[in-house]
DODONU-177757 format. One record per residue: residue number from 1; x, y, z of N, C-alpha, C in turn; chain. Coordinates in steps of 0.001 Angstrom, whole numbers, plus 500000, padded with zeros to 6 digits. Example, Ala and Ser with C-alpha at 12.3 -4.5 7.8 and 13.67 -1.06 7.14 Angstrom:
DODONU-177757
> nugu/n.east/n.north/n.up/ca.east/ca.north/ca.up/c.east/c.north/c.up/zase
> 1/513190/494310/507800/512300/495500/507800/513200/496700/507800/A $
> 2/512850/497750/507080/513670/498940/507140/512900/500030/507870/A $
END
This chain:
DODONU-177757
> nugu/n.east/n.north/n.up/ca.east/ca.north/ca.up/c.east/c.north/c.up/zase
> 1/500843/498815/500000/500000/500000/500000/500888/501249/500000/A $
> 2/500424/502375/498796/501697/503336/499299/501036/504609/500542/A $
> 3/502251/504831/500675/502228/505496/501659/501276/507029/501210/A $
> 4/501183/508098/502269/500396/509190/502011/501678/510449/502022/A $
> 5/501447/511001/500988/502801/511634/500792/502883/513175/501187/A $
> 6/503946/513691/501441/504172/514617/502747/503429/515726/502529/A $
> 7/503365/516120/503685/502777/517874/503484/503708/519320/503339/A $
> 8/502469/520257/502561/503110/521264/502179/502702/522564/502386/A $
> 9/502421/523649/502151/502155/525208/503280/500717/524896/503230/A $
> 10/499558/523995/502449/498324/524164/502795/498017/524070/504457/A $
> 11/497002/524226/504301/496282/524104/505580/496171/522533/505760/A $
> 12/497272/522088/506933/497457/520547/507681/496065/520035/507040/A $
> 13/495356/520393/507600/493951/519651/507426/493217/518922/506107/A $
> 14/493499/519814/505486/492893/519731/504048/493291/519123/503289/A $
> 15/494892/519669/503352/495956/518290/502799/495780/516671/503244/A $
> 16/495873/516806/504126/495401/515161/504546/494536/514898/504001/A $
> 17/493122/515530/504363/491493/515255/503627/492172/514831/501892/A $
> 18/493106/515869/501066/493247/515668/500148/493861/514511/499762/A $
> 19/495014/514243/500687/496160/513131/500276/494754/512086/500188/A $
> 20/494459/511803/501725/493367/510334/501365/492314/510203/500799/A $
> 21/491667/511413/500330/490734/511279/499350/491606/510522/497857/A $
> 22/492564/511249/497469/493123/510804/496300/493487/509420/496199/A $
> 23/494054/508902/497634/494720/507475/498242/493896/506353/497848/A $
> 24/492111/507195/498160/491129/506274/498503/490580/505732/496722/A $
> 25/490532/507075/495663/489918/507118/494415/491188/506263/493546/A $
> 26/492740/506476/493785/493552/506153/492902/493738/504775/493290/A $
> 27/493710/504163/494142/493880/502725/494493/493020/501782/494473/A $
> 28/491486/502813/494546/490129/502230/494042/490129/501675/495329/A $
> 29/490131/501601/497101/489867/500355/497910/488206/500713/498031/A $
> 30/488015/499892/498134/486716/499158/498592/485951/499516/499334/A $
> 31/484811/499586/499354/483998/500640/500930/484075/499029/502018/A $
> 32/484420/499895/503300/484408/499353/503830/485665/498857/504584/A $
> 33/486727/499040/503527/488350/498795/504044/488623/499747/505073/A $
> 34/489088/499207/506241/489612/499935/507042/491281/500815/506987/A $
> 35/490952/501759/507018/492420/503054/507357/492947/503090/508613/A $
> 36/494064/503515/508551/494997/503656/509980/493964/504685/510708/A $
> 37/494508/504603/511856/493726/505101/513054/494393/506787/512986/A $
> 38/493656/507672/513765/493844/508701/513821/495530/508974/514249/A $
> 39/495757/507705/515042/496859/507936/515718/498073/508157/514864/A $
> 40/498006/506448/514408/498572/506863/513556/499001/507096/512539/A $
> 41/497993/508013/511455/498084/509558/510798/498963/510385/511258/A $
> 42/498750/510668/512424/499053/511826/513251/500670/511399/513727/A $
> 43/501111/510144/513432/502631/509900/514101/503225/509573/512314/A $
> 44/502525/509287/511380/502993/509274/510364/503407/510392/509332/A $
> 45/502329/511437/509563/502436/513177/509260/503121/513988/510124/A $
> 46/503674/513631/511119/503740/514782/512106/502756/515380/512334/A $
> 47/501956/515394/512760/500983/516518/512988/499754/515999/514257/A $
> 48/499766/516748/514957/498416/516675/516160/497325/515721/515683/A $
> 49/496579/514955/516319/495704/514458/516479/494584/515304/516217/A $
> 50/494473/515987/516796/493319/517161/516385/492955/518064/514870/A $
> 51/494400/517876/514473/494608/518252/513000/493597/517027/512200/A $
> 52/494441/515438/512356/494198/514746/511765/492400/514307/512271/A $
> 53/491896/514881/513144/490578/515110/513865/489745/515200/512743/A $
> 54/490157/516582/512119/489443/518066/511467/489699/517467/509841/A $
> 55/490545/516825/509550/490377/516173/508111/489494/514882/507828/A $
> 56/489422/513830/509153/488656/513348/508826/487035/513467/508861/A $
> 57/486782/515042/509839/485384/514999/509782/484417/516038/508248/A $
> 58/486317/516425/507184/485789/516792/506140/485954/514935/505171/A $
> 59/486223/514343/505477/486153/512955/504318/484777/512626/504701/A $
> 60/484517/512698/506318/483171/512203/506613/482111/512852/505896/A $
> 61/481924/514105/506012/480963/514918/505261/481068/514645/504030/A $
> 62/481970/514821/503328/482127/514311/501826/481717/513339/501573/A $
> 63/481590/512164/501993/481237/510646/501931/481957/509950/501448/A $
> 64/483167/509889/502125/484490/509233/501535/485156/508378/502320/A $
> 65/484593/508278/503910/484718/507850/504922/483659/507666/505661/A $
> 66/483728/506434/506828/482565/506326/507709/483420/505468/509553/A $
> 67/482923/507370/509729/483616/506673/511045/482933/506009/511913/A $
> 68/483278/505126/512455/482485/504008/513830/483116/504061/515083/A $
> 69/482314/504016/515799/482672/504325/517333/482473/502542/518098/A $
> 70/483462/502472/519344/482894/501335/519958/484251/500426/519538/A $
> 71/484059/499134/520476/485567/498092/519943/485606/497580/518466/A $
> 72/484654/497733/518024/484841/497576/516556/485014/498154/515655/A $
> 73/485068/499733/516501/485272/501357/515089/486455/501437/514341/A $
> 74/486568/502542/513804/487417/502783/513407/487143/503662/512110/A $
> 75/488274/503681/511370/487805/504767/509782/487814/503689/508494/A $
> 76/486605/504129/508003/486002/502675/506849/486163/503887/505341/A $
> 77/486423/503236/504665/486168/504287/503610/484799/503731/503152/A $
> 78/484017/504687/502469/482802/504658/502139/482688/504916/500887/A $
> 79/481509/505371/500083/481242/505528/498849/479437/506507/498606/A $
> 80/479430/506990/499295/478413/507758/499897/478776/509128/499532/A $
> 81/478868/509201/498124/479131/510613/497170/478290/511673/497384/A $
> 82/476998/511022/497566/475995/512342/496935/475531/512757/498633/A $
> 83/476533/512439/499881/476043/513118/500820/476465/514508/500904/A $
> 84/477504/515079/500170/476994/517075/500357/476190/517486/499488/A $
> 85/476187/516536/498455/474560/517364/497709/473245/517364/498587/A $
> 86/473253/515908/499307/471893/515504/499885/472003/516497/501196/A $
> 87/473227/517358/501498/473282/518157/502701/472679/519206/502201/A $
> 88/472975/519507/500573/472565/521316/500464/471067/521024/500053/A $
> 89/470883/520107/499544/469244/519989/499213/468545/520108/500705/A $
> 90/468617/519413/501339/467641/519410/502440/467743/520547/503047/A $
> 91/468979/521582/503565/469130/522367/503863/468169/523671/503063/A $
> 92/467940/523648/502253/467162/524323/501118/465713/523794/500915/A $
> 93/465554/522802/501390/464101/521783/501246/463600/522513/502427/A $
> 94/464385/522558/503727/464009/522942/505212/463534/524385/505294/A $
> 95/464012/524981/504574/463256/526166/505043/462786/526671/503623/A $
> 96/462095/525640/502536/460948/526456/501804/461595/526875/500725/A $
> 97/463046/526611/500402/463500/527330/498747/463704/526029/497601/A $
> 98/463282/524468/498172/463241/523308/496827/461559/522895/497559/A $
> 99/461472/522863/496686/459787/522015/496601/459648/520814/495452/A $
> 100/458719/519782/496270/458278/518675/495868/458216/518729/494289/A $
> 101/457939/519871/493615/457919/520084/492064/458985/520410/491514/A $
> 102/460153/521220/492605/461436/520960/492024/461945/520284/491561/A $
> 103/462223/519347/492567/462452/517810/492357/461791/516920/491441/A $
> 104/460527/517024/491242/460453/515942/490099/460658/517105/489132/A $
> 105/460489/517832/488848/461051/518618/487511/462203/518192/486760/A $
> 106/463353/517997/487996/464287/517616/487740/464321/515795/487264/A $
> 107/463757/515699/488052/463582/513727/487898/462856/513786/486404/A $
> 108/461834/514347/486030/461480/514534/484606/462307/514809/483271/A $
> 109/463020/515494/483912/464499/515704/482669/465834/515214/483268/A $
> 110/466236/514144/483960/467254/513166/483724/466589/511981/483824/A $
> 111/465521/511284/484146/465546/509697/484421/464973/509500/483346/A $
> 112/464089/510046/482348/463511/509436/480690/465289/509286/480454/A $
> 113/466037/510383/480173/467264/510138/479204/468119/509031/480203/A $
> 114/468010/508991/481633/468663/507753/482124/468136/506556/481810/A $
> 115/466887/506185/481605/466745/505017/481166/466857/504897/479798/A $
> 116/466770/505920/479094/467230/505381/477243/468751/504845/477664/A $
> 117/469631/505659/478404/470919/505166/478521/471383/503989/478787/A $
> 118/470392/503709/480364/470589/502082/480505/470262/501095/479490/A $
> 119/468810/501676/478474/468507/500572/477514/470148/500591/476276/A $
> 120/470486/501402/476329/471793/501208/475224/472792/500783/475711/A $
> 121/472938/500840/477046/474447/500726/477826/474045/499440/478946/A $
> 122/473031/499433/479643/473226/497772/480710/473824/496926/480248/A $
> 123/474767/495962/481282/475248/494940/481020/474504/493898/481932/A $
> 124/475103/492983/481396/474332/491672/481739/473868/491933/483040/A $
> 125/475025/492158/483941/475105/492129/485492/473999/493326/486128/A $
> 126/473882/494996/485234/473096/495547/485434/471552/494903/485580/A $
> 127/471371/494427/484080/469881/493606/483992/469724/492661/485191/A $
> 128/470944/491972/485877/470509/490566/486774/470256/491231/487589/A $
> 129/470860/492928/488415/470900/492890/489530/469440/493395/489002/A $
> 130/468427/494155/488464/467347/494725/487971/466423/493482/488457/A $
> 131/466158/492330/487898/465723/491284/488087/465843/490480/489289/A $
> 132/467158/490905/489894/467022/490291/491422/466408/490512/492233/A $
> 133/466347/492345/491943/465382/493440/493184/464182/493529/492883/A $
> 134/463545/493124/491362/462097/492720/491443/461329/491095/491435/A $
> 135/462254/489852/491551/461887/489105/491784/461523/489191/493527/A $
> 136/462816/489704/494457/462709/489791/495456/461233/490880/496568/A $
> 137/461335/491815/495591/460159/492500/495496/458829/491424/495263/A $
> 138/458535/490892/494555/457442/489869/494388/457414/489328/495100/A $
> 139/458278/488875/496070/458047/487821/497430/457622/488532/498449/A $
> 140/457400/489988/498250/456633/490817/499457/455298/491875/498747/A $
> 141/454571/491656/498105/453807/492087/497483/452747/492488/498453/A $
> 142/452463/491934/499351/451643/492690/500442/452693/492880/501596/A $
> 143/453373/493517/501639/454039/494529/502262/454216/495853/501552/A $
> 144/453607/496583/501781/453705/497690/501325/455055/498809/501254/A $
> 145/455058/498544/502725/456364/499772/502905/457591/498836/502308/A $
> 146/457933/497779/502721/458974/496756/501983/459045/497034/500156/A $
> 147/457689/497053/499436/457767/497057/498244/458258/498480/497773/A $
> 148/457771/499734/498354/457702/500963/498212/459922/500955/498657/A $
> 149/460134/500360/499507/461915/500727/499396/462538/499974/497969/A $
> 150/461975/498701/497587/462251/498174/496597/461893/499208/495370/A $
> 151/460942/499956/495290/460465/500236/493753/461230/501702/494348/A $
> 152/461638/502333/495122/462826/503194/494990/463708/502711/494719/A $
> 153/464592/501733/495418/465438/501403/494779/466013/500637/493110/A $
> 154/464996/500214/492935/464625/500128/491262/465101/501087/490417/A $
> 155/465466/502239/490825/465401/503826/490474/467045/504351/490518/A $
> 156/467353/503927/491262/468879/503459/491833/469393/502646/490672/A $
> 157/469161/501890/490810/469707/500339/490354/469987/501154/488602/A $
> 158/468739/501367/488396/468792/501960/486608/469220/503356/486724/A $
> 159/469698/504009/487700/470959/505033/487211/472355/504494/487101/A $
> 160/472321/503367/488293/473573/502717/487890/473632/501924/486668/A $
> 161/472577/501436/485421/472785/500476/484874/473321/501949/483750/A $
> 162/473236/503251/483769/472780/504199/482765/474794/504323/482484/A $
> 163/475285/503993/483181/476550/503883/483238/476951/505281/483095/A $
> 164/476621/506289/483943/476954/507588/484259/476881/507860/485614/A $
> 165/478165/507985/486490/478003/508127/487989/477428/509329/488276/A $
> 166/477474/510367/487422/476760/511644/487886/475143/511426/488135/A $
> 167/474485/510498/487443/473250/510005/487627/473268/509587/489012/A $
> 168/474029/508798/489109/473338/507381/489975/474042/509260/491094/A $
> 169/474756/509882/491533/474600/510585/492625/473531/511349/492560/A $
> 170/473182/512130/491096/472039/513104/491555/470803/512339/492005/A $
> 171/470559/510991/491124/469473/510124/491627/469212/510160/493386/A $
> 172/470253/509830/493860/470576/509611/495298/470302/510625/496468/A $
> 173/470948/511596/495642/469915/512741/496541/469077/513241/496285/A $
> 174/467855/513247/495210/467017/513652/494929/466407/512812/495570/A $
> 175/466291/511501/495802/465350/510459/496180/465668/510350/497842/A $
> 176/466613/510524/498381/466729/510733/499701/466040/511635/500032/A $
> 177/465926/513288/499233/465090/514290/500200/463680/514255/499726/A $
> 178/463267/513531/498897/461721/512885/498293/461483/512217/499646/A $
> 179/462119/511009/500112/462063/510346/501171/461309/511070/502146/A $
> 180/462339/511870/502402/462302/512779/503980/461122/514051/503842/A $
> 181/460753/514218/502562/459482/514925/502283/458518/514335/502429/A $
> 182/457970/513007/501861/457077/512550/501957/457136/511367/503016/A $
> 183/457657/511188/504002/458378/510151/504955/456712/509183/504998/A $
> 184/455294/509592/504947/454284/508988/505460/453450/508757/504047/A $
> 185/454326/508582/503009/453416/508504/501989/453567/507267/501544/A $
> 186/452274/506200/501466/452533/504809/502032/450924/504318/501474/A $
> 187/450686/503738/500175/449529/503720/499531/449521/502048/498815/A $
> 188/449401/501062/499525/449966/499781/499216/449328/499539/497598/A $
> 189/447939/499869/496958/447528/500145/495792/448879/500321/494353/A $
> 190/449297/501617/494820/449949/502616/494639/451073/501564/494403/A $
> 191/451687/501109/495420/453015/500574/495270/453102/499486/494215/A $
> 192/452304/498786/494143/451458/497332/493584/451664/498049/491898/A $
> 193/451359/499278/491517/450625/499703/490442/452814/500005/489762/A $
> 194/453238/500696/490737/454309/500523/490234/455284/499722/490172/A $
> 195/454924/499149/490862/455925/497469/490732/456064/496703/489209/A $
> 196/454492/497109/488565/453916/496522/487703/454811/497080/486887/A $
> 197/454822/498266/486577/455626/499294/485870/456843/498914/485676/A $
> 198/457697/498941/486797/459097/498833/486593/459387/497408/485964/A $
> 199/458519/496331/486107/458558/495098/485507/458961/495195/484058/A $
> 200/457846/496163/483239/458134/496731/481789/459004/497114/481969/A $
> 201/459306/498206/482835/461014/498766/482638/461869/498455/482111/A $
> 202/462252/497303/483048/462795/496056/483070/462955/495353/482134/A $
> 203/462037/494802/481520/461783/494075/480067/462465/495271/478857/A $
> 204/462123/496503/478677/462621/497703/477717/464052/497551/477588/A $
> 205/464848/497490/478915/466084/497527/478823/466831/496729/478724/A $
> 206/465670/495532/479317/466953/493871/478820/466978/493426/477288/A $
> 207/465782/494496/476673/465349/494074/475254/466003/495113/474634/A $
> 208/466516/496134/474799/467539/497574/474366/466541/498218/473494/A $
> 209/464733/498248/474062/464066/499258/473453/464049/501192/474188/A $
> 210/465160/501368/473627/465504/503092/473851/464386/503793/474327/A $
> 211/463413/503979/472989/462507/504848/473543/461498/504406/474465/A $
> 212/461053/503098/474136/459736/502585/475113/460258/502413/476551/A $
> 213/461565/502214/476662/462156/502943/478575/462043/504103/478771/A $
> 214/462488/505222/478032/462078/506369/477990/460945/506510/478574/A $
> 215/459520/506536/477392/458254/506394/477350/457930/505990/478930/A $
> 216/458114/504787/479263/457615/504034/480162/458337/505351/481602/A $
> 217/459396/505454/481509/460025/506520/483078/459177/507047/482912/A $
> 218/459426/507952/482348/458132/509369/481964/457025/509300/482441/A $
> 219/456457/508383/482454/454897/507910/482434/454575/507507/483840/A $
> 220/455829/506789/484680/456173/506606/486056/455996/507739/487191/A $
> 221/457292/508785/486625/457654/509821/487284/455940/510678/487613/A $
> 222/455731/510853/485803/453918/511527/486038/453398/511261/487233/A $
> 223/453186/509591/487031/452079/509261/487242/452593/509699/489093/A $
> 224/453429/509316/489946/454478/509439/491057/454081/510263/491563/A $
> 225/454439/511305/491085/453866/512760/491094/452601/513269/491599/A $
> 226/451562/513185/490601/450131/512958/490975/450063/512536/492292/A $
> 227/450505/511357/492392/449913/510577/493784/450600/511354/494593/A $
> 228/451732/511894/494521/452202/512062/496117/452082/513637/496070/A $
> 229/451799/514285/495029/450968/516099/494966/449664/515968/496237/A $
> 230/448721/514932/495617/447628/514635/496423/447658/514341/498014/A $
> 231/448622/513368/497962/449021/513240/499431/449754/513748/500566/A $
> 232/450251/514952/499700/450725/515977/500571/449718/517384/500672/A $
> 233/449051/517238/499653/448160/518587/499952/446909/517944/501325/A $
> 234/446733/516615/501145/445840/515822/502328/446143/516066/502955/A $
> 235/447261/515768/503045/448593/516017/504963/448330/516857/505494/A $
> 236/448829/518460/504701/448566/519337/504764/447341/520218/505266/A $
> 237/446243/519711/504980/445299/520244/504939/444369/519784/506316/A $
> 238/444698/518649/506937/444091/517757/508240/444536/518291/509246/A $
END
């Protein structure tokens, strides 16, 4: 493993954040691999503990790291990109400047062109994992809230098949602060109706029909929309 290479007039902090961010992307490790301990960082850099403190709680924010507390902690690298976007969205969701129509606005003009992408670009492994999360989905069909994390994550799955990481992050936080907007929106009908949906999805892209994935998102997102416009003006209004 190479080493993290020395520092220079930046600010201690940042440099580090920088060295192991780069350490973590150029060597490609794995989420989940564990990093040296604060300690020793801090006996390997020269530099205070408190320095090496303040860099890792910018990798943490970044989502480049995941620290754990307890006899089993320690510093994990992670892969949890789209957590400062999902920081400035909500931050902006919270006090009233993104709204529920923002957001799908946006979901309206990238996920039609993300799924033409996946229909031209999935690979095998994309389509299996597609098919794994809705066979598995079918084994809970009356579970509602169970199906409703599945047919989000469905959504996921085909930004990653679109083979553009900028997707699969904006996906990630758009659908995290959807989450936390509508946290009680829970219509087992509803879920059932899109399950059905993503099934075609599914079929569009293992069959590399471009536009009828297109067609078919589009028609999703709409329909998505509708239902959960309604169920927040209900909320609202009781």
């Amino acid at each position: 493993m190479s080493t993290i290479r020395p520092l220079d007039r930046k600010r201690f902090s940042e440099q580090i954040a920088e060295n192991i961010r780069e350490k973590i992307l150029d060597e490609k490790l794995e989420t989940g691999h564990r990093l040296p301990t604060e300690r020793a960082l801090a006996e390997e850099l020269n530099v205070s503990r408190g320095v090496v403190r303040e860099a890792m709680r910018m990798l943490d924010a970044s989502g480049f790291i995941d620290i754990k507390k307890g006899p089993r902690g320690g510093i994990f690298v992670n892969d949890v990109y789209h957590k400062p976007m999902s920081n400035s969205l909500r931050g902006l969701a919270t006090h009233g400047r993104i709204t529920v129509d923002h957001l799908f606005d946006v979901r309206l003009f990238i996920e039609p062109y993300m799924a033409a992408e996946a229909a031209r670009s999935a690979k095998k492994s994309d389509v299996a994992a597609l098919r794994a999360l809705l066979a598995d989905a079918e084994k809970h069909r009356d579970d509602p809230a169970y199906l409703k994390a599945k047919n989000i994550e469905f959504h996921l799955l085909l930004a990653d098949a679109s083979a553009n990481p900028v997707l699969s992050i904006l996906m990630r936080s758009i659908t995290e602060i959807l989450l936390e907007i509508a946290y009680d929106f829970l219509n087992p009908a509803f879920e059932k109706e899109l399950f059905v949906v993503h099934k075609e999805v599914l079929e569009a892209i293992a069959q590399h029909r471009v536009e009828r994935a297109r067609k078919l998102v589009r028609e999703d997102i709409l329909f998505v929309r509708r239902k959960l416009t309604e169920s927040l003006r209900a909320r609202d209004s009781a």
